[in-house]
Backbone as a chain_set.jsonl record, in Angstrom:
{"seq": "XXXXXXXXXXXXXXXXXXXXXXXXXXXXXXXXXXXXXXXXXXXXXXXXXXXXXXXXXXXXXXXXXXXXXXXXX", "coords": {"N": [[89.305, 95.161, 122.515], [86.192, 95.074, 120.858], [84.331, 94.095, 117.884], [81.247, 94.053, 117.319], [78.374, 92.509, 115.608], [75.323, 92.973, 114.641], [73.206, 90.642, 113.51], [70.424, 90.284, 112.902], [70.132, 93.228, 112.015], [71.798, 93.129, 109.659], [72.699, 93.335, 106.573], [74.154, 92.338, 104.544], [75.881, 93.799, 102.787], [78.305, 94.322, 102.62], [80.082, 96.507, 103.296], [81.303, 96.617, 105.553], [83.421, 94.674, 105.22], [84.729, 95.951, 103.1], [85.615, 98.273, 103.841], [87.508, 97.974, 105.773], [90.934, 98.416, 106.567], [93.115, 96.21, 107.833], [91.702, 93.715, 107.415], [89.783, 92.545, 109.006], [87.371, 91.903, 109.404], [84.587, 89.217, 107.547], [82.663, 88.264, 104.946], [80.208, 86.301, 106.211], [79.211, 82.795, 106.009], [76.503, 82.368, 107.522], [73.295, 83.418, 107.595], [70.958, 85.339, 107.853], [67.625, 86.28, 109.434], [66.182, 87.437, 107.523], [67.44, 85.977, 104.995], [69.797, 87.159, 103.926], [73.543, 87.027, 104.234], [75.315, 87.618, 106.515], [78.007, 89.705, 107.662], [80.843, 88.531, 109.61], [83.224, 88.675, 112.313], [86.671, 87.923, 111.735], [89.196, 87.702, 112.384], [89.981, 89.214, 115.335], [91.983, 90.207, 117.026], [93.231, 92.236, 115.441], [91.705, 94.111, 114.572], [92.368, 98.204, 114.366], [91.045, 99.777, 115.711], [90.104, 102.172, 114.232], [87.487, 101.907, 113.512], [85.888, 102.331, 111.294], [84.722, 100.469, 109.712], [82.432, 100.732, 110.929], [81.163, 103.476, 110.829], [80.572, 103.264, 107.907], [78.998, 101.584, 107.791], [75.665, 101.319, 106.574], [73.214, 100.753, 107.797], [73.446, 100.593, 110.44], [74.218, 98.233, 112.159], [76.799, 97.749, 112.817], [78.979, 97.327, 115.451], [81.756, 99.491, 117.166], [83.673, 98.648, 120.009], [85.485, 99.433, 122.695], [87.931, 98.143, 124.579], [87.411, 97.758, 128.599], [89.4, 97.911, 130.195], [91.468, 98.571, 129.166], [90.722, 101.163, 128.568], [90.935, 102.588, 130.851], [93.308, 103.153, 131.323]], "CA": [[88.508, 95.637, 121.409], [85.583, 94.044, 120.348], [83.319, 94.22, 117.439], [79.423, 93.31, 117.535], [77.268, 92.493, 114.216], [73.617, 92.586, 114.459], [72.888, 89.972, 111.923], [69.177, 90.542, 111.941], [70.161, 94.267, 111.237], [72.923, 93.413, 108.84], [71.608, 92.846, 104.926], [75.074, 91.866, 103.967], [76.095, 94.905, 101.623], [79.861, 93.965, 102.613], [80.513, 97.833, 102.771], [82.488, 96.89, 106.463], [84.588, 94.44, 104.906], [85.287, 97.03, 101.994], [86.587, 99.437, 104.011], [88.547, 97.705, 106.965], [91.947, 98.131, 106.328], [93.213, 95.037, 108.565], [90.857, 92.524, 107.087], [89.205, 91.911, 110.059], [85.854, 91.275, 108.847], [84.484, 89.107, 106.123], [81.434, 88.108, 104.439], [80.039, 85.096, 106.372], [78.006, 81.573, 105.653], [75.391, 82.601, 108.357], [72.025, 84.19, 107.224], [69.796, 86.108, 109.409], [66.015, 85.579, 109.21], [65.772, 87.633, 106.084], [67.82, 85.684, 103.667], [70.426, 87.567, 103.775], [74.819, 86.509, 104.051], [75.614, 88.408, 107.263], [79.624, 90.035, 107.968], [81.256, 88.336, 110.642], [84.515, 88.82, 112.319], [87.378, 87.182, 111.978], [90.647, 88.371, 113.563], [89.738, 90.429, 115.863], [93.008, 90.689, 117.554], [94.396, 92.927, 114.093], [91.966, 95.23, 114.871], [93.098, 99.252, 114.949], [89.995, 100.832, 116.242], [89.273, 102.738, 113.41], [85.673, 102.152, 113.436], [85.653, 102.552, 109.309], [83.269, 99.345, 109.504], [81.339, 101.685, 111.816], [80.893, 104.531, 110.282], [80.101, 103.091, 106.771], [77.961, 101.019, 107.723], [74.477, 102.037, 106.519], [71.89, 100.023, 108.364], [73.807, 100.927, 112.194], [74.474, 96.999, 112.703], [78.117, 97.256, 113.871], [80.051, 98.801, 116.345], [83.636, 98.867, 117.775], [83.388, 98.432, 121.507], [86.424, 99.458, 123.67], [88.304, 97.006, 126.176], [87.118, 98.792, 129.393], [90.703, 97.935, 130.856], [92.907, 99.568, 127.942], [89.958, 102.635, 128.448], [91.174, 102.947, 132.137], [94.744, 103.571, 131.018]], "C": [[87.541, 94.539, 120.993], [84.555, 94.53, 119.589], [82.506, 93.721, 117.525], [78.916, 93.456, 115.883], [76.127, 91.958, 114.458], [73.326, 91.903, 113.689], [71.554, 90.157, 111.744], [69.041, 91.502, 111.58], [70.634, 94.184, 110.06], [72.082, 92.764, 107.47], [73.034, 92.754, 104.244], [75.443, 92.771, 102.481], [77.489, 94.383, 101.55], [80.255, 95.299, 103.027], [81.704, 97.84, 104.301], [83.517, 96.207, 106.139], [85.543, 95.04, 103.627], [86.586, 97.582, 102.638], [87.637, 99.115, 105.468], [89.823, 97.33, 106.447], [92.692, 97.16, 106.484], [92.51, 93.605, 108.234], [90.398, 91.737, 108.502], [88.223, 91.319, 109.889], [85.869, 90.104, 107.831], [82.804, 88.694, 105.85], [81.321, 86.569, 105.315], [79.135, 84.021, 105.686], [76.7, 81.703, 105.937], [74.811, 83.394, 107.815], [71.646, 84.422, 107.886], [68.406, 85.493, 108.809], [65.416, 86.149, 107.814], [66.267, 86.675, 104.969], [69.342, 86.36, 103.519], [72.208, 87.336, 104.6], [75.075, 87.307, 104.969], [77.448, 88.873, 107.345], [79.527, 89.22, 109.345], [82.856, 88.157, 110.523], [85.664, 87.62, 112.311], [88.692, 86.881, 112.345], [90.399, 89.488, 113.917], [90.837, 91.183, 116.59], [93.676, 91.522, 116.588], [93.372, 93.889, 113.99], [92.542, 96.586, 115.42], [92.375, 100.412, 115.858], [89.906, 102.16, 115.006], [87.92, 103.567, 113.339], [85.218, 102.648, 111.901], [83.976, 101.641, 109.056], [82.184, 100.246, 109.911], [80.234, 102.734, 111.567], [80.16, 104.244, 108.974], [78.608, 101.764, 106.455], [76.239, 101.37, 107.923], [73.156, 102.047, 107.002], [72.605, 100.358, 110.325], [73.795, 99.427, 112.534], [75.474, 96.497, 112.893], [78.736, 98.186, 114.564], [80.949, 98.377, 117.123], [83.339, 99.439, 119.206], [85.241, 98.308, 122.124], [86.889, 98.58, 124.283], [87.999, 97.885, 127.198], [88.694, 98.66, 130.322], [91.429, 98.822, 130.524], [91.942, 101.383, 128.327], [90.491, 103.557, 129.421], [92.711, 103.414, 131.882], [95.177, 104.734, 130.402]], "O": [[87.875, 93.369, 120.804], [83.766, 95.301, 120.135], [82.7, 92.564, 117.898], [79.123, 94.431, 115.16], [75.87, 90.755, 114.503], [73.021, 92.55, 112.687], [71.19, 90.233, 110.57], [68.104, 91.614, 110.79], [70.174, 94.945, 109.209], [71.144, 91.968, 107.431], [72.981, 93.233, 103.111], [75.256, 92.357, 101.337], [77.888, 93.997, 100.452], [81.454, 95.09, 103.213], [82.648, 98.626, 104.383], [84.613, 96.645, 106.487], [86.681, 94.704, 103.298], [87.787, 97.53, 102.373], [88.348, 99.953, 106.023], [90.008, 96.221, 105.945], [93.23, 96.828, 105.428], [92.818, 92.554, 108.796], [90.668, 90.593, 108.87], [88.129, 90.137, 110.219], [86.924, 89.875, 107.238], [81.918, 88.911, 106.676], [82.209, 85.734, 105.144], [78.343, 84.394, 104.821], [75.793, 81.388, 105.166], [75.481, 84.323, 107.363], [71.816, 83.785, 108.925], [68.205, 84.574, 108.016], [64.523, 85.631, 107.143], [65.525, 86.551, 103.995], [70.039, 85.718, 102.733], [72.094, 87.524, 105.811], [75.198, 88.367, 104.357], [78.138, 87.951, 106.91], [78.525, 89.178, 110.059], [83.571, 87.805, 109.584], [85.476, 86.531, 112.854], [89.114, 85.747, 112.575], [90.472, 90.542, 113.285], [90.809, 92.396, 116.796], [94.88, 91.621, 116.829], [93.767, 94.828, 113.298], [93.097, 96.594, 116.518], [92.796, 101.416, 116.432], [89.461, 103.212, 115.466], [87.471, 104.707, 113.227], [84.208, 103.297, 111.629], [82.863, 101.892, 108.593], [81.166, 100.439, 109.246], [79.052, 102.849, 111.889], [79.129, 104.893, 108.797], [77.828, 101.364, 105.591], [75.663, 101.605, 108.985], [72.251, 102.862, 106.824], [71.837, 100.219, 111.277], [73.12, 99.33, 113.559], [75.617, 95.294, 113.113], [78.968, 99.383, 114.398], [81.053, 97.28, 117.673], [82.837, 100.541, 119.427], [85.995, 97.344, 121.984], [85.964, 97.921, 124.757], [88.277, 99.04, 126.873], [88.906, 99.542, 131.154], [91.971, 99.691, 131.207], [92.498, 102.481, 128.314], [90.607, 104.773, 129.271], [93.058, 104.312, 132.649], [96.379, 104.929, 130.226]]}, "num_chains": 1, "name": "protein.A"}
């Protein structure tokens, strides 16, 4: 499983570390080129696949990406 965050999409609303049950996410240090506090992950192994972050996220700058191994199973 692996999540991706666009940081020059992401405008740091927080709304994926709201709603991830697991606390996978969090608000990071790193800014993008706007100015803006990007999400980045941070145990990614305690993701459940969900995809909550995914879905609620309003700008389309994350997404939960499969293992292509576990897919094959």
């Amino acid at each position: 499983m692996t999540v991706h965050i666009d940081a020059e999409i992401c405008k740091g609303c927080g709304l994926c570390v709201y709603f991830c049950p697991k606390n996978v996410l969090e608000m990071g240090d790193a800014m993008n080129r706007k100015g803006f506090n990007v999400s980045s992950v941070k145990s990614p192994e305690d993701c459940i696949e969900c995809k909550l972050c995914e879905i609620n996220c309003p700008d389309l700058a994350i997404f939960v990406e499969e293992d292509k191994a576990k897919a094959g199973n």
